[in-house]
C-alpha positions as a printed Julia matrix, in Angstrom:
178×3 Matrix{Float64}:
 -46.04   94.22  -131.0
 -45.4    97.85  -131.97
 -42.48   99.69  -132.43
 -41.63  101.48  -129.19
 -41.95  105.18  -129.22
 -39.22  107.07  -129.92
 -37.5   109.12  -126.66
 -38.01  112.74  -126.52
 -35.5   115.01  -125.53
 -35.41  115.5   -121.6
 -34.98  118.87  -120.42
 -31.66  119.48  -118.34
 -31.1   119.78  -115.51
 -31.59  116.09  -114.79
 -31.25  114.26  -111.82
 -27.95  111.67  -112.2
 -30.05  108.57  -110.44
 -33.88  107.35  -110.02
 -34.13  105.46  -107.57
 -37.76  103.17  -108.21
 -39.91  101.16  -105.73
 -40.89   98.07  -106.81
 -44.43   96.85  -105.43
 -47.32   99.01  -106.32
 -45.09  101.63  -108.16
 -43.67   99.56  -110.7
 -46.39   96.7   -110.95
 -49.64   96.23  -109.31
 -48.77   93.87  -106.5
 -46.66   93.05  -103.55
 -44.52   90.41  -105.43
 -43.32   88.71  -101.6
 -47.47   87.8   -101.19
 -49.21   88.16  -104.53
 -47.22   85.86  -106.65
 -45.94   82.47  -106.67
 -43.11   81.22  -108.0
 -41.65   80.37  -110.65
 -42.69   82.71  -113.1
 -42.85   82.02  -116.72
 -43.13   84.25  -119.74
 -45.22   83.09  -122.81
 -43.5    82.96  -126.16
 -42.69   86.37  -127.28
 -45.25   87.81  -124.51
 -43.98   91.51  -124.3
 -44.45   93.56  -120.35
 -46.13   90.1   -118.89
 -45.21   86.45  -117.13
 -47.4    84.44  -114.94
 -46.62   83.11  -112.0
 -47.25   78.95  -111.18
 -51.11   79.78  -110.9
 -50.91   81.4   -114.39
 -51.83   84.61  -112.53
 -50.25   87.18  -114.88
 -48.41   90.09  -114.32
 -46.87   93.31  -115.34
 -45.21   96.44  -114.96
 -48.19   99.21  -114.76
 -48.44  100.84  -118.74
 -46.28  103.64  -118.27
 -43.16  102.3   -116.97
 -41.78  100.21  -119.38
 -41.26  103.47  -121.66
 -40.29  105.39  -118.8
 -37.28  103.0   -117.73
 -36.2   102.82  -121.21
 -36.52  106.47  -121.59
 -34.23  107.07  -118.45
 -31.28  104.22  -119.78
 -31.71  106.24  -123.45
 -31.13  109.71  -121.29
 -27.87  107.96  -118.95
 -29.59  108.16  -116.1
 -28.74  105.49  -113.49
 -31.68  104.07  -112.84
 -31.88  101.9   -109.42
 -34.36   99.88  -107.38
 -34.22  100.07  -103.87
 -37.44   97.66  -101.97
 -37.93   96.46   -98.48
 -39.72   93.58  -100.14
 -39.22   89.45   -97.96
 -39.13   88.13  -102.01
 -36.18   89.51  -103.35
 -35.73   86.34  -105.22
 -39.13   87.0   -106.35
 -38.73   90.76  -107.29
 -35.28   89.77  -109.56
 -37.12   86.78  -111.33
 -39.58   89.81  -112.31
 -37.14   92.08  -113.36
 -35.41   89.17  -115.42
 -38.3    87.97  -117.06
 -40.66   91.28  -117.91
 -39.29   92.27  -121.77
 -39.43   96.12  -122.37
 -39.97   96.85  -126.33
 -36.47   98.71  -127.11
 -33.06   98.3   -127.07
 -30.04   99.26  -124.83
 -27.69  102.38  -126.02
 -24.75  101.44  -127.67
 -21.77  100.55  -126.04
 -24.34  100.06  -122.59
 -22.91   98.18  -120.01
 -24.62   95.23  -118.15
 -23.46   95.77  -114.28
 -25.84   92.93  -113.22
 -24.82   90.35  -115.55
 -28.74   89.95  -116.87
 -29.58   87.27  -119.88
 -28.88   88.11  -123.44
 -31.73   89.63  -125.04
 -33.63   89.39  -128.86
 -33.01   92.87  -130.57
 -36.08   94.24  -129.99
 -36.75   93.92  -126.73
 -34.67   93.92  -123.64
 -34.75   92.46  -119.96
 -35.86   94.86  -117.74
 -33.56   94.27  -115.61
 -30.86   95.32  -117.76
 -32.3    98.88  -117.64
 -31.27   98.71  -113.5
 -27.56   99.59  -112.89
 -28.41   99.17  -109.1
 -30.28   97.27  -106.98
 -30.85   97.42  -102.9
 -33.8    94.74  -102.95
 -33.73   93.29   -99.59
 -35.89   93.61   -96.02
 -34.87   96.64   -93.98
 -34.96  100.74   -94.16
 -35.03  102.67   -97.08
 -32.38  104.54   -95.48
 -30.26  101.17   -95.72
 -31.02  101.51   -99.5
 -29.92  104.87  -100.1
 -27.27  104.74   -97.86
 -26.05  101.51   -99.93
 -26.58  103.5   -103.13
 -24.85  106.22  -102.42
 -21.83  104.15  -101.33
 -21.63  102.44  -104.26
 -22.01  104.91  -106.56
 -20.8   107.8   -104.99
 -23.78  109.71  -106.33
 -25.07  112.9   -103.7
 -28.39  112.27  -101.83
 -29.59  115.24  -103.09
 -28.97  113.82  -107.14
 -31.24  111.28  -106.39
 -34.84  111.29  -107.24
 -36.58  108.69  -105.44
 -40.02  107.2   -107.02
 -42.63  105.26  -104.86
 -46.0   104.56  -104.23
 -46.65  106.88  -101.28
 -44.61  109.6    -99.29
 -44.62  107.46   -96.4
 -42.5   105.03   -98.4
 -40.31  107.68   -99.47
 -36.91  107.86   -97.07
 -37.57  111.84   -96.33
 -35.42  114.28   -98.67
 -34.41  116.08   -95.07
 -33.4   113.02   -93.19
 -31.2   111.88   -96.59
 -29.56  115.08   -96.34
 -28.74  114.72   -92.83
 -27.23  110.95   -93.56
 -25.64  113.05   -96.5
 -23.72  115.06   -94.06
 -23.04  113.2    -91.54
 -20.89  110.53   -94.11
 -19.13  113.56   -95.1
């Protein structure tokens, strides 16, 4: 395994929360009909588990550095999916190791597993999580209640614009909580 690369210095300004998709923007599947649980990781096995058909899996190249990069920048970074698995989608999270390690001092809002030092849970790079069936606009309406963070500091990442809850109709939620 190599070293990670090191983060580069964002340019400001930043948003305060990415909000991430799970199926086909974080890995290449929908994780409530293309895998099978339990999933297992193999040994040290770095970005990859396999589910009970020893199908394997993991996040598409990019992300692991990007979700890493975020946590190293103190961004919140969030998941918000409409997926029927959320069980599923979790045991993912859990499992996949990103090379890196949390900032110092980081907190761990969802409780995840202790990691080795060099690597780290994914899931410990998510300080909120709306995985459940329903509306995006649920999600962000969840997100924002919880974390009090504006609609309009959110960047929202997913496969498709269709997916996407639209900026104009988050606004309009935005105002009418106000």
């Amino acid at each position: 395994m190599g070293k990670p690369a090191e983060p580069v210095a964002l340019e400001e300004p930043l948003p305060k929360c990415v909000v991430f998709d799970l199926d086909y923007t974080l890995w290449p599947c929908w994780c409530d009909t293309h895998v099978t649980p339990p999933l297992k990781r193999r040994g040290d096995d770095v970005n990859q588990v396999y589910d009970r058909h020893g199908d394997p899996l993991s996040f598409y190249p990019d992300v692991p550095s990007i979700l890493l990069q975020l946590h190293r920048s103190k961004i919140h970074v969030a998941a918000a999916s409409r997926t029927h698995a959320p069980k599923v989608a979790r045991q993912i999270l859990e499992q996949l190791l990103v090379p890196g390690s949390l900032n110092e001092g980081a907190q761990d809002p969802l409780n995840a597993r202790k990691d080795k030092g060099d690597t780290v849970s994914a899931i410990k790079l998510f300080e909120s999580m709306e995985i459940y069936p329903g509306s995006k606009m649920e999600h962000f309406r969840e997100l924002n209640r919880k974390t009090g963070i504006a609609f309009d500091d959110m960047v929202r990442h997913a496969l498709s614009p269709s997916r996407l809850a639209p900026a104009s109709s988050l606004r309009a939620l935005s105002d009418s909580l106000s």
